[in-house]
C-alpha positions, 0 to 999 in steps of 0.5 A: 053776097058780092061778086066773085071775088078774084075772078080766077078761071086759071087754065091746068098750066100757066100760059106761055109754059104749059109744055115745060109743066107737062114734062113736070108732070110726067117727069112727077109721074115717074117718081121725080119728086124734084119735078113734083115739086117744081109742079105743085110750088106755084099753086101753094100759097092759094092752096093755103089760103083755101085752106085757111078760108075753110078752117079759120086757122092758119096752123090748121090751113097748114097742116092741110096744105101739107095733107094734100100735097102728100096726098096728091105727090102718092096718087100722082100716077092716078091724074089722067088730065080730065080736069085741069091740075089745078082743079084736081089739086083743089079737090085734094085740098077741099076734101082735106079740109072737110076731113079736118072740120070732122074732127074739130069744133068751128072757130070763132071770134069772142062776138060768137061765144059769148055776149058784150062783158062789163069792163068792171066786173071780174074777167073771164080766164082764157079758153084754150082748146082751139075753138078761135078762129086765127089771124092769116097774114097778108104776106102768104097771100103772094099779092106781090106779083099782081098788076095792080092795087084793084086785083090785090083789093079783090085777093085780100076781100076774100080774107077779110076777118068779118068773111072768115068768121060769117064762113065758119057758121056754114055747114062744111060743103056750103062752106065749099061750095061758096068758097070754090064759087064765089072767091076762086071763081069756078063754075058749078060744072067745076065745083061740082067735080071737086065735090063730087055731086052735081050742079044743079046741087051746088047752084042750091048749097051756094043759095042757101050760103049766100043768104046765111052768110050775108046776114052776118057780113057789114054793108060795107067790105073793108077794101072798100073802106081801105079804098076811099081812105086811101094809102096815105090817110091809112097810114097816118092812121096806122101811125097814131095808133102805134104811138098811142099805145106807145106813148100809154096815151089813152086820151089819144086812142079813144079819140080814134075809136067809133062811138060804137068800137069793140075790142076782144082779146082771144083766147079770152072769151070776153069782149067789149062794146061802146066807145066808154066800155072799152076806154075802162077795159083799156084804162084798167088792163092794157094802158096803165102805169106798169105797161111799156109798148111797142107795135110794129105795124104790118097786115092781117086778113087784108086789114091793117094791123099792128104786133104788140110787144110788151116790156117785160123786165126780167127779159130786159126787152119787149116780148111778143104779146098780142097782134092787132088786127084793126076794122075800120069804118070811115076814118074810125076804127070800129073794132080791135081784135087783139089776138092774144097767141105769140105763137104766130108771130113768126108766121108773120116774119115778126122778130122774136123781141124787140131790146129797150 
């Protein structure tokens, strides 16, 4: 398994203010919501990504960031301080999430749900019922106030897709267990009071996640390989695949695919493998003489990605279709998962269509 990715060990209050949080916390205490919400605002957006890491979802993170900011605002009265603010708002949240996996079947990628599909045969109809993990956008990640670009590297490591999917494949306290060790850095001693057990228990969950979760991710993160590519390059990747798309250059978007790429379409439960296997799903369905484009670029689980917007002609625009959420490997991209729910792109300040 990597490093702890984040490094986070935040103190109960933020330096420099812990007095102004402590009369929040007492002023919340006596029933000033205001005051509670000034307390609990700048923990919401890692809450959500907790969240999000535990349930693969990001409608699902939300709900549970709602359940526990509820949940903390009526047992407010309760926190005695043993353990800092932060970590008590963590427990909340964790078992929140725990909750909900009780409820739901895992999400997963089509890579988990079925085996490679041929692109000439029939296709498959979508499966709707929520088993598909779902894209989480960069922007709620709040990296806009870090130092630098090696602390944003380290935030989004903990997002990428491969992670989230190889997450939802570890029973649920594992799956707590390596997210409160590994990407937000407490101590089994922590980690445990969150759980409520011990750290000699914890120290085995996050063995046994460790080895599960290794097996299922590649041997090289994608920050690492948004690293070594740098800004620049990226870019111009990012730009010639938009306007492949855009131009329905096949040619042109083959050339930058991995001998090896894969491409699947959620909530369709079929995808493909091999360069040629998707250049004929491509060529058959997505690019064709009747398909008009237009992708704007933005990022997804630490990756880049692009919202594709389809003409449709009885709207006389361009309406949102599918966002795509680009692995790269070198200087090609290994896989193209097109998650196919318009229903997210608000969530990622995406307009609601695009005119002629």
């Amino acid at each position: 398994m990597r490093e702890a990715m984040t490094g986070s060990g935040a103190p109960a209050f933020p330096s420099g203010s812990s007095e102004r949080e402590r009369e929040l916390l007492l002023a919340a205490q006596n029933g000033d919501g205001d005051a509670f919400g000034r307390l609990v605002d700048p923990y919401q957006r890692e809450l959500q990504a907790h969240c999000y890491r535990m349930l693969g979802s990001y409608a699902d993170a939300e709900d549970a960031l709602q359940e526990t900011l509820l949940r903390a605002w009526r047992s407010l009265a309760r926190f005695e301080g043993r353990s800092s603010f932060r970590s008590w708002l963590y427990r909340i949240a964790t078992n929140a999430c725990l909750r909900a996996i009780e409820r739901r079947p895992k999400r997963v990628l089509p890579m988990d749900y079925a085996p490679a599909a041929d692109p000439h045969g029939a296709r498959v109809g979508p499966v709707n019922d929520p088993v598909w993990l779902e894209p989480y956008p960069d922007a709620s990640l709040g990296l806009e106030g870090l130092a630098g670009p090696e602390a944003r590297y380290e935030q989004r490591e903990g997002i990428e897709l491969a992670f989230i999917a190889a997450l939802q494949h570890l029973p649920a306290r594992q799956r707590a267990v390596l997210i409160l060790r590994d990407v937000l850095g407490f101590s089994a001693r922590e980690t445990a009071a969150v759980l409520e057990t011990t750290p000699v228990s914890i120290d085995s969950a996050l063995q046994r996640a460790h080895k599960s979760v290794d097996e299922r991710l590649p041997g090289q993160a994608q920050q690492q390989t948004l690293r070594l590519l740098g800004d620049d390059e990226l870019g111009r990747l990012t730009e010639r695949y938009v306007a492949a798309w855009e131009r329905n250059d096949i040619d042109a978007l083959v050339s930058m695919l991995a001998q090896d790429a894969r491409i699947a379409m959620p909530p369709r439960p079929t995808w493909y493998s091999g360069r040629e296997q998707v250049a004929a799903f491509v060529r058959g369905y997505l690019i064709t003489e009747r398909t008009r484009w237009r992708l704007v670029p933005t990022s997804a689980n630490g990756q880049p990605a692009a919202a594709a917007y389809l003409w449709v002609e009885q709207a006389g625009a361009f309406m949102p279709d599918c966002l795509h959420v680009l692995t790269l490997r070198r200087g090609e991209i290994e896989e193209i998962m097109a998650f196919r729910s318009p229903e997210i792109f608000p969530s990622f300040d995406l307009p609601a269509s695009i005119a002629a």
